[in-house]
C-alpha positions in Angstrom: -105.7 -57.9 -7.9 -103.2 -58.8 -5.7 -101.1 -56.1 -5.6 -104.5 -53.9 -4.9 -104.8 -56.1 -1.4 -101.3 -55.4 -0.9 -101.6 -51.7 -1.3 -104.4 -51.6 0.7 -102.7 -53.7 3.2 -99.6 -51.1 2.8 -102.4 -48.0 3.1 -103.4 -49.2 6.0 -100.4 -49.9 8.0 -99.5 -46.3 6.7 -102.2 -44.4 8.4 -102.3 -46.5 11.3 -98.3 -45.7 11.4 -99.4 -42.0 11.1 -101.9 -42.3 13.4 -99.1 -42.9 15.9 -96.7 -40.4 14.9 -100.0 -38.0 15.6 -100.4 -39.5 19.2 -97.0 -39.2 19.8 -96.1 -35.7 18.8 -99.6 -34.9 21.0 -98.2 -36.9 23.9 -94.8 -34.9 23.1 -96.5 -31.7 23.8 -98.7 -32.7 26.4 -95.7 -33.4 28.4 -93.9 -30.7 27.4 -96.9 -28.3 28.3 -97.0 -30.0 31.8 -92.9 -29.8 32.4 -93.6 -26.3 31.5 -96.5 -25.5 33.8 -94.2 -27.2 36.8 -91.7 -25.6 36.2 -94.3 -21.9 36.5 -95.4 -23.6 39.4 -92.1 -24.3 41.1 -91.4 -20.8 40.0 -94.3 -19.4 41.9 -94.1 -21.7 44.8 -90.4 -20.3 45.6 -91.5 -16.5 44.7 -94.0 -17.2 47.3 -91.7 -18.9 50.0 -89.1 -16.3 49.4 -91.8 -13.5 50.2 -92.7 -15.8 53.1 -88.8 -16.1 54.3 -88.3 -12.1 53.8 -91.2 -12.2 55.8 -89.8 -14.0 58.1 -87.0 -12.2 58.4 -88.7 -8.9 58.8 -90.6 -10.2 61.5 -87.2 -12.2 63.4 -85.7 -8.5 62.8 -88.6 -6.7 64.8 -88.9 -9.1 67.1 -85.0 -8.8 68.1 -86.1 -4.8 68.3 -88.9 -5.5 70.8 -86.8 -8.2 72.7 -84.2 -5.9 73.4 -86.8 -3.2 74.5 -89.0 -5.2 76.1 -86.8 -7.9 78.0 -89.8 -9.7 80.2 -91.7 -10.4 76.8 -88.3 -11.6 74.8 -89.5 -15.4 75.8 -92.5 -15.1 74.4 -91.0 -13.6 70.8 -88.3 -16.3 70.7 -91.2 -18.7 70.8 -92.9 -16.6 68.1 -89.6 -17.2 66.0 -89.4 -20.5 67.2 -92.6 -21.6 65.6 -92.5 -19.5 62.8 -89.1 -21.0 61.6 -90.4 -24.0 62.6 -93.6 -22.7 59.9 -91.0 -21.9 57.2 -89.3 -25.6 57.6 -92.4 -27.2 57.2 -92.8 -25.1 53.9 -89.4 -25.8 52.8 -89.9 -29.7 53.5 -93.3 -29.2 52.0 -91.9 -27.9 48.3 -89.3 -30.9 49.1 -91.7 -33.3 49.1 -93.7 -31.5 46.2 -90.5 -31.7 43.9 -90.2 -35.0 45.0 -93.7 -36.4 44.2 -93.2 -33.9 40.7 -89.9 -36.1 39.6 -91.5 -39.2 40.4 -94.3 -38.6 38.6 -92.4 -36.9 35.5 -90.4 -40.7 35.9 -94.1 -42.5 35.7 -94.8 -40.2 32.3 -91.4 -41.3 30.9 -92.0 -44.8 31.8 -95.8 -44.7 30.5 -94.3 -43.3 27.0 -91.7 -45.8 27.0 -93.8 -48.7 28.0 -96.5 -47.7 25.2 -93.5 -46.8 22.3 -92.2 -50.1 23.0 -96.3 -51.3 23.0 -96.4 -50.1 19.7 -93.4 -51.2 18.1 -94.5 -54.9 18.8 -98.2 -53.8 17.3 -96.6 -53.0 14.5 -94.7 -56.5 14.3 -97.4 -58.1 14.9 -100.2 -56.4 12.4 -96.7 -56.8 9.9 -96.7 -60.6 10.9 -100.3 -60.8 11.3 -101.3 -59.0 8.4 -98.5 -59.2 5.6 -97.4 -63.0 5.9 -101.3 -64.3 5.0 -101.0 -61.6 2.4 -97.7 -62.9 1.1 -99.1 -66.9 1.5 -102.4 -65.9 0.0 -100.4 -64.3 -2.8 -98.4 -67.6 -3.5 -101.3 -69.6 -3.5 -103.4 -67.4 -6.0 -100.1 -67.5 -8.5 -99.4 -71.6 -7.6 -102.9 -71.3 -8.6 -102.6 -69.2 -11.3 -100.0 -71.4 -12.5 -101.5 -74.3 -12.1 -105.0 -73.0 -14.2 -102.7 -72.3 -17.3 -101.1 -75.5 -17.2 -104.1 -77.3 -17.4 -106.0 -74.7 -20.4 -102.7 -75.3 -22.0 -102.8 -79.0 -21.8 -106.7 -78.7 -23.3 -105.8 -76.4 -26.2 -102.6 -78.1 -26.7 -104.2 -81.2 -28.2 -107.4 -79.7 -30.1 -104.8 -77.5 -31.8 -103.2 -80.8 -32.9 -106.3 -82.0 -34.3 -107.5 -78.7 -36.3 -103.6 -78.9 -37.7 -103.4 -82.2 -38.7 -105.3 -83.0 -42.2 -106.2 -86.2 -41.1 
């Protein structure tokens, strides 16, 4: 009977243990999936600020055309460049600070896993502790018990025995 608890016990701790071997491959992935997915994004991000700096560059290009064609309207193209490089800066600072904000959050979901492996491991030595030392002291007792029960029927038959042998 005993050893039934304690294989229950054991089943249990089993599937909770694979229960978080599941959570943990699903966590694995979902990270994974999300690295991958910033990474497209990053991908698509500096496809779009490239197209934006050729762009850019085009336009500086024409501009330099007109300014040297048109020299009373070349203060009013510089400006144009002006603030348009100032536009691409504030794109470039922009996917800074995105990249950024992605790494520190990529940190945050390598903290959260760490914190909750770590949150685990001590579940599982406490449910051991909490769950396999009153197993192992309830075991002792049932043998001391046990033990204790024959003993005494042994003490009881012991001396009828005596009596049924003994022709007197």
């Amino acid at each position: 009977m005993h050893d039934t608890l304690l294989i229950v016990f054991i089943g249990i701790l089993a599937v909770a243990v694979l229960a978080q071997s599941v959570l943990f491959y699903l966590m694995y992935r979902s990270i994974r999936a999300l690295g991958t997915r910033f990474e497209d994004l990053g991908g698509e991000l500096a496809r779009h600020v490239e197209s934006v700096s050729r762009g850019a560059d085009s336009v500086m290009e024409s501009v330099r055309g007109l300014a040297e064609a048109v020299r009373p309207a070349a203060g009013m193209f510089t400006e144009s460049v002006d603030t348009l490089h100032g536009r691409v800066r504030e794109i470039d600072n922009f996917l800074g600070e995105v990249t950024d904000m992605v790494r520190g959050e990529i940190v945050l979901i390598q903290d959260t896993v760490h914190t909750a492996s770590s949150r685990i491991q001590e579940t599982i030595e406490v449910a051991r502790d909490c769950v396999l030392t009153p197993v192992s002291q309830v075991s002792a007792i049932g043998k001391g018990v046990r033990a204790a029960l024959e003993v005494l029927f042994r003490m009881k038959k012991s001396p009828s025995r005596r009596i049924d042998d003994d022709p007197f």
